[in-house]
KEMIDREN-182736 format. One record per residue (C-alpha): residue number from 1; residue in one letter; x, y, z. Coordinates in nm, 3 decimals. Layout:
residues N
   num   residu      east     north        up
   NUM        a         X         Y         Z
...
***
This chain:
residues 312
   num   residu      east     north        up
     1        x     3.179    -6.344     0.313
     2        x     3.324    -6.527     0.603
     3        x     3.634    -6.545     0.784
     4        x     3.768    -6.853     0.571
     5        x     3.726    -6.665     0.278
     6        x     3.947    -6.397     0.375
     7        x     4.218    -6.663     0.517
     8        x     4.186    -6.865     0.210
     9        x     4.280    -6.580    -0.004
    10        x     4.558    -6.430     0.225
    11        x     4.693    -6.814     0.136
    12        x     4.621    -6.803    -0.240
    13        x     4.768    -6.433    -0.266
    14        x     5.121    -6.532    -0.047
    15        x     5.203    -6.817    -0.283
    16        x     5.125    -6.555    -0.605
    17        x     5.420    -6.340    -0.490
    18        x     5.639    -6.612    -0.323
    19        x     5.621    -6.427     0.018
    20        x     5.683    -6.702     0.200
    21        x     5.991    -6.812     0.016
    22        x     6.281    -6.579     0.096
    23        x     6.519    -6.775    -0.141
    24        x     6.335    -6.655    -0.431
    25        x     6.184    -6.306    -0.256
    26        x     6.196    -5.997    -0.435
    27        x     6.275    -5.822    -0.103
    28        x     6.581    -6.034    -0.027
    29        x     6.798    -5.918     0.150
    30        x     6.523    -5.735     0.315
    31        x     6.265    -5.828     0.548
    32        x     5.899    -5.745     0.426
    33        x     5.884    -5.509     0.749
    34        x     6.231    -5.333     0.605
    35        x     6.166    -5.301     0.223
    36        x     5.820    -5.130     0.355
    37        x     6.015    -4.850     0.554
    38        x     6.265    -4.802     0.255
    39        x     5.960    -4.762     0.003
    40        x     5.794    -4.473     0.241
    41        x     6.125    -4.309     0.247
    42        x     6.188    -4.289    -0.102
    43        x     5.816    -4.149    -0.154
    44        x     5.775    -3.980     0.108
    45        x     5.955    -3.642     0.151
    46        x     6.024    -3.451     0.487
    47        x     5.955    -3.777     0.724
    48        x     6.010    -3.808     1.075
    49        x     6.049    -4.131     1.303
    50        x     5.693    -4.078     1.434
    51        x     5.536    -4.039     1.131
    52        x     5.705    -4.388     0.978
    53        x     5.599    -4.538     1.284
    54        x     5.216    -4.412     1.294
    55        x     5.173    -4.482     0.904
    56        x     5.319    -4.824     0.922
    57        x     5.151    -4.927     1.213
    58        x     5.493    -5.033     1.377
    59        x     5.604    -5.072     1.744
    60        x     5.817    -4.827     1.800
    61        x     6.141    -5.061     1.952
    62        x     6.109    -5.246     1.606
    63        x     6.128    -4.976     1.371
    64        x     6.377    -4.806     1.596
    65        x     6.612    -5.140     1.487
    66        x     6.536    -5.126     1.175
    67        x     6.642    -4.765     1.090
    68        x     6.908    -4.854     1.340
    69        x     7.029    -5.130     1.103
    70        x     6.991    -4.918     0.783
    71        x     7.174    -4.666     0.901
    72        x     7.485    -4.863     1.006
    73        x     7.450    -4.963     0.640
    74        x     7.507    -4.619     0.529
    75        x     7.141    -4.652     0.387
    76        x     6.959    -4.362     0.572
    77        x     7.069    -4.027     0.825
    78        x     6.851    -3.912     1.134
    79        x     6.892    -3.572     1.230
    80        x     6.693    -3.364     1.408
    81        x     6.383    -3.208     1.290
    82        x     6.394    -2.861     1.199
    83        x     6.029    -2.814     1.320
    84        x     6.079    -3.011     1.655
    85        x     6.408    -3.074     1.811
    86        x     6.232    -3.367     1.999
    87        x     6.119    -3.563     1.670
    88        x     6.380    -3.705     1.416
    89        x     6.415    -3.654     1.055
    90        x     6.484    -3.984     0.833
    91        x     6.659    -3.921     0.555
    92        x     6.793    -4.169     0.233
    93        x     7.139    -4.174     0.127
    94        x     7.272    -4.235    -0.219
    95        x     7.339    -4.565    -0.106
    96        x     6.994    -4.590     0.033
    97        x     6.784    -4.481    -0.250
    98        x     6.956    -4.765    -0.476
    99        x     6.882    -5.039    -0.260
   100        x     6.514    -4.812    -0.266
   101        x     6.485    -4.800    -0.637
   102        x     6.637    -5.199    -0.688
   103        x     6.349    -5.323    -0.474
   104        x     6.092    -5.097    -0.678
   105        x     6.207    -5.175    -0.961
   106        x     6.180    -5.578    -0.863
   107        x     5.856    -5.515    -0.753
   108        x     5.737    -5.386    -1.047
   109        x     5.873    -5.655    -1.240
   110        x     5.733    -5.923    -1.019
   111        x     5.343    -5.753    -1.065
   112        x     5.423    -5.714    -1.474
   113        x     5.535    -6.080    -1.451
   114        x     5.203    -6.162    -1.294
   115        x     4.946    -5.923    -1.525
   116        x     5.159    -6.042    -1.837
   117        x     4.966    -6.389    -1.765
   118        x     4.631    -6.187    -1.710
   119        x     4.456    -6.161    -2.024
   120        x     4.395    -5.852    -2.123
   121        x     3.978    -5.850    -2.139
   122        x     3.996    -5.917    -1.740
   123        x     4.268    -5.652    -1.652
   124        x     4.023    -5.394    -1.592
   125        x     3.791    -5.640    -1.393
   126        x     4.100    -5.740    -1.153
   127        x     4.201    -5.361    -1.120
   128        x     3.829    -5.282    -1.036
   129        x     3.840    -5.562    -0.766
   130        x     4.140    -5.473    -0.584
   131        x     3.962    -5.110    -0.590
   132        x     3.671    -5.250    -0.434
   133        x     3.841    -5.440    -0.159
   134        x     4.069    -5.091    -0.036
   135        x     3.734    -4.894    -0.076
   136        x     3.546    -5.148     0.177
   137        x     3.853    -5.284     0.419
   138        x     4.014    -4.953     0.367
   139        x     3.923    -4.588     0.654
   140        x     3.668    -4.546     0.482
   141        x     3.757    -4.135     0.377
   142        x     3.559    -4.026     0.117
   143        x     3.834    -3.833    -0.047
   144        x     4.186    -3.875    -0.159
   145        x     4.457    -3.817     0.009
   146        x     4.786    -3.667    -0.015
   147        x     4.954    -3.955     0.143
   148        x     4.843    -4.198    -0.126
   149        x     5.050    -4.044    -0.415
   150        x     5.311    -4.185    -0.533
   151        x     5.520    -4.005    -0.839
   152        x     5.707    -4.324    -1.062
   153        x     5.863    -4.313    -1.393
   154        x     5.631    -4.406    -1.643
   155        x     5.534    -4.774    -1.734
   156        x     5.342    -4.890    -2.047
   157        x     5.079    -4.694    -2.167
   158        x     5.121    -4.449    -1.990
   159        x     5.306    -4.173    -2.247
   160        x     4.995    -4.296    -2.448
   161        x     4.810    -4.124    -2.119
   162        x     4.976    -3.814    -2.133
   163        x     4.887    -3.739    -2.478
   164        x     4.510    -3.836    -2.459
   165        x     4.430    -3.673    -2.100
   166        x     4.621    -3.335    -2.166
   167        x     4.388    -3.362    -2.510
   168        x     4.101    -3.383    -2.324
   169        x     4.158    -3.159    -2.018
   170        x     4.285    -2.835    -2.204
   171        x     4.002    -2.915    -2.432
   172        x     3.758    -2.908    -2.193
   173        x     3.893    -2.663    -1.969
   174        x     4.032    -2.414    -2.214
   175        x     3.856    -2.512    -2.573
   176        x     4.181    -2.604    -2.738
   177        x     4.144    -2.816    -3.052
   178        x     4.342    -3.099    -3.159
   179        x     4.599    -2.874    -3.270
   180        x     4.719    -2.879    -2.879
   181        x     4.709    -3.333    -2.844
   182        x     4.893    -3.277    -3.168
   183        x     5.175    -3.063    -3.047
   184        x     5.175    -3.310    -2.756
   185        x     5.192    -3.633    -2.909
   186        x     5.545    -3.495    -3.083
   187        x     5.672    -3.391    -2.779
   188        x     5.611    -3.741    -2.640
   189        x     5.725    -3.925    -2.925
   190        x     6.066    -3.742    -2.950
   191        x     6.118    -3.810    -2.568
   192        x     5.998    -4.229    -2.653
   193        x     6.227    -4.256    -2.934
   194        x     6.534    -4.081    -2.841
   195        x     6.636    -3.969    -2.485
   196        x     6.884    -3.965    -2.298
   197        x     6.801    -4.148    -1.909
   198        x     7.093    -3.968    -1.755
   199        x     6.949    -3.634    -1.831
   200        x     6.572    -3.647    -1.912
   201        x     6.284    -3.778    -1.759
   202        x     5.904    -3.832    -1.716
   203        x     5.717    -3.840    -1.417
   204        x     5.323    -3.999    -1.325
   205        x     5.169    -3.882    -1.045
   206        x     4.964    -4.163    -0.893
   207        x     4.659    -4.215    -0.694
   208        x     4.505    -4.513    -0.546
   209        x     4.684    -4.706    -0.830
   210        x     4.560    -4.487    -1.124
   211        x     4.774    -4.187    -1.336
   212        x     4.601    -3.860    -1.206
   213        x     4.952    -3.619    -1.344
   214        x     5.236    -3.590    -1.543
   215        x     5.538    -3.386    -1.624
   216        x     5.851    -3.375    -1.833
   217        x     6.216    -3.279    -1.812
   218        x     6.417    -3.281    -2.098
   219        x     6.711    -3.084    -2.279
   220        x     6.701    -2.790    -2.431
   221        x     6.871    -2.690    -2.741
   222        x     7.065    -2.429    -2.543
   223        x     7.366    -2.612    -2.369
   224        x     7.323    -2.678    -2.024
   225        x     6.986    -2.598    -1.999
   226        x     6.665    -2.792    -1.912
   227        x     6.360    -2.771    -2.006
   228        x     5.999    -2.872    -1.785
   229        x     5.733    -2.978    -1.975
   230        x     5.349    -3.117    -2.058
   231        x     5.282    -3.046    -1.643
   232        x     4.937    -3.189    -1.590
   233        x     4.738    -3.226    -1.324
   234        x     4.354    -3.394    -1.314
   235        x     4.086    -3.164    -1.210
   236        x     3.966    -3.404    -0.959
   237        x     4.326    -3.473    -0.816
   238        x     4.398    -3.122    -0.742
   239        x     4.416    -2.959    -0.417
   240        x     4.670    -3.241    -0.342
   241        x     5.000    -3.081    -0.393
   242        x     5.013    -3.310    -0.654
   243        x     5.158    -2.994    -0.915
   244        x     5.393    -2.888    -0.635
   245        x     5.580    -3.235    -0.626
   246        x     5.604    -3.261    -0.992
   247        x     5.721    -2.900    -1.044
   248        x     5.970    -2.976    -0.748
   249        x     6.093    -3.323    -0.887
   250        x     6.220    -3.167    -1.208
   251        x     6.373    -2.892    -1.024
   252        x     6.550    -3.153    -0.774
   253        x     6.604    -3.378    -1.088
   254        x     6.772    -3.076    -1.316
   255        x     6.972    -2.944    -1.052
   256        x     7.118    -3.311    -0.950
   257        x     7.178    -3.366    -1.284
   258        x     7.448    -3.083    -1.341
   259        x     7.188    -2.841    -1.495
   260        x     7.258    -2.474    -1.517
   261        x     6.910    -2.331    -1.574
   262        x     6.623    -2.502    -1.612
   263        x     6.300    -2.313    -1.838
   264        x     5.957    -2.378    -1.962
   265        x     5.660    -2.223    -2.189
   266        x     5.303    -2.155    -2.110
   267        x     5.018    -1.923    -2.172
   268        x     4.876    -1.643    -1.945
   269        x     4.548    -1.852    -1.936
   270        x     4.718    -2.153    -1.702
   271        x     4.732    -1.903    -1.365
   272        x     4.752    -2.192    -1.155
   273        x     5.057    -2.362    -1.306
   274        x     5.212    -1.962    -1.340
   275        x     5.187    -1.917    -0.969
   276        x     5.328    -2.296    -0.880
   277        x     5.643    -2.215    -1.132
   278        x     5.656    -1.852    -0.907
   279        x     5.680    -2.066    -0.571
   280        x     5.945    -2.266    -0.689
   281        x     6.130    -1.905    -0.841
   282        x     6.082    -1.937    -1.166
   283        x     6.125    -1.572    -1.312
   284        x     5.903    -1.455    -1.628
   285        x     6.177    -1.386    -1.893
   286        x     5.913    -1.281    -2.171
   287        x     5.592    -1.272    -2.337
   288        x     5.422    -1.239    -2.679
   289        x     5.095    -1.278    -2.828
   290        x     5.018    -1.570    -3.056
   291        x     4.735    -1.741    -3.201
   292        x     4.792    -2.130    -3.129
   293        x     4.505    -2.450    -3.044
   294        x     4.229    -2.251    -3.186
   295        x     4.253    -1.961    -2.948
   296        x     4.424    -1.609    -2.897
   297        x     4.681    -1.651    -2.633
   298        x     4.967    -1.485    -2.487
   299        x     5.284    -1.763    -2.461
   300        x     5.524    -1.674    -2.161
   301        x     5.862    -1.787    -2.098
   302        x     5.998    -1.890    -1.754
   303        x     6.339    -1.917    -1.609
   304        x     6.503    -2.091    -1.330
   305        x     6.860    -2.036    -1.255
   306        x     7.043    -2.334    -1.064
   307        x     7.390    -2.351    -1.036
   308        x     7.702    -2.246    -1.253
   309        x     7.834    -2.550    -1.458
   310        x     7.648    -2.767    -1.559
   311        x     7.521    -3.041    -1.788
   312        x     7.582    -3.023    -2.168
***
């Protein structure tokens, strides 16, 4: 490996995604620099100036301008921290979080653009090879990090994921049979065929590019109610906060949405998921003993009450 080889590739790789071509730029009418900052906003919660400007690497002058531009654009708010008068919380607007979501959602039509000519024997090669270049260019930590999860709606294959992993995990963790991936894949399917975007939603919790959780939020048949389900976290992805940001996104989601309570099932047996629906004051409405999955297990319901009104 030498020098030129890196070079040559940064060339190769800029004329793959047009970078150097603003007429034709997925950013426009964005800087590279700018789209960056609105992308850590949007998936980053609670951020201050300083910590845009340490995890970006930016001088800070330059990103100073650019949240100065943004927010004469009505895109973003600084206030002051909570924590530390001194240090200044950056917050999206509405406005803000379009332009946020437009770029993702070019972005991820520029990469499916690109894998769409990648055939589909080499897709797990390329995805191992990008791996392998962040593992040895990247700090070097050992262990993952909360700052490299992203939560995004899901993209193809991955309600597929859902079903197989929260197969496998409950069955491994818990001994449920197929009874459980059955149950699952119904849920999913319902949600697939018929759903309504406004007011329903799935969410993958990412890591270093791969699906490591999942949850759900869909209607209930009670009017103006919600309903949170299939939460899933992998075992070696926890410790994160990666159930905490899922658990709040629905509640966020529900309650923007014009929901009036928002509920869930589970079983006594999940007491990590119990006390994570506790944090965010979910309230256990009832319980009853049931024989479901293979097992004999006691099925709770939870309640969340958010607002009066609501969504129908």
């Amino acid at each position: 490996m030498t020098v030129q080889d890196i070079r040559s590739f940064n060339r190769f790789y800029t004329n793959v995604i047009g970078a150097l071509d603003y007429g034709r730029h997925l950013y426009a009418p964005y800087t590279l620099t700018e789209s960056r900052v609105l992308y850590e906003l949007a998936h980053t919660e609670h951020v201050d100036a300083a910590d845009l400007r340490a995890r970006l690497s930016l001088d800070s002058g330059y990103l100073s301008r650019i949240l100065g531009k943004f927010e004469r654009a009505g895109l973003v708010e600084r206030a002051s921290s909570g924590d530390d008068a001194r240090r200044r919380r950056v917050t999206l607007t509405a406005r803000g979080r379009e332009a946020a979501d437009l770029l993702d959602e070019r972005s991820r039509e520029a990469v499916g653009s690109l894998l769409s000519t990648v055939p589909a024997g080499d897709r797990e090669r390329l995805s191992q090879a990008l791996r392998t270049v962040r593992e040895v260019l990247g700090d070097g930590r050992a262990a993952p990090h909360p700052d490299n999860v992203l939560l995004r709606e899901p993209g193809p294959g991955d309600l597929g994921w859902i079903v197989a992993r929260n197969g496998a995990v409950y069955a491994a963790e818990f001994g449920w049979n197929a009874d459980y991936e059955g149950l699952v894949a119904r849920i999913v399917a319902d949600f697939a065929q018929d759903h309504d975007p406004h007011l329903e939603r799935v969410w993958i919790a990412e890591l270093d590019g791969r699906p490591v959780g999942c949850v759900m939020c869909v209607r209930d048949a009670a009017p103006g109610t919600a309903r949170l389900r299939l939460l899933l976290v992998e075992p070696e992805a926890r410790g994160l906060g990666i159930g905490d940001r899922l658990v709040r996104a629905v509640v966020d989601f529900a309650r923007g949405v014009g929901y009036r309570e928002l509920v869930l099932w589970t079983n006594d047996v999940l007491k990590a998921a119990r006390s994570l629906y506790q944090r965010h004051g979910f309230v256990l409405a009832g319980e009853e003993p049931h024989r479901s999955f293979g097992a004999d297990l006691t099925g709770q319901d939870w309640r969340l009450p958010l607002r009066d009104g609501g969504a129908g």
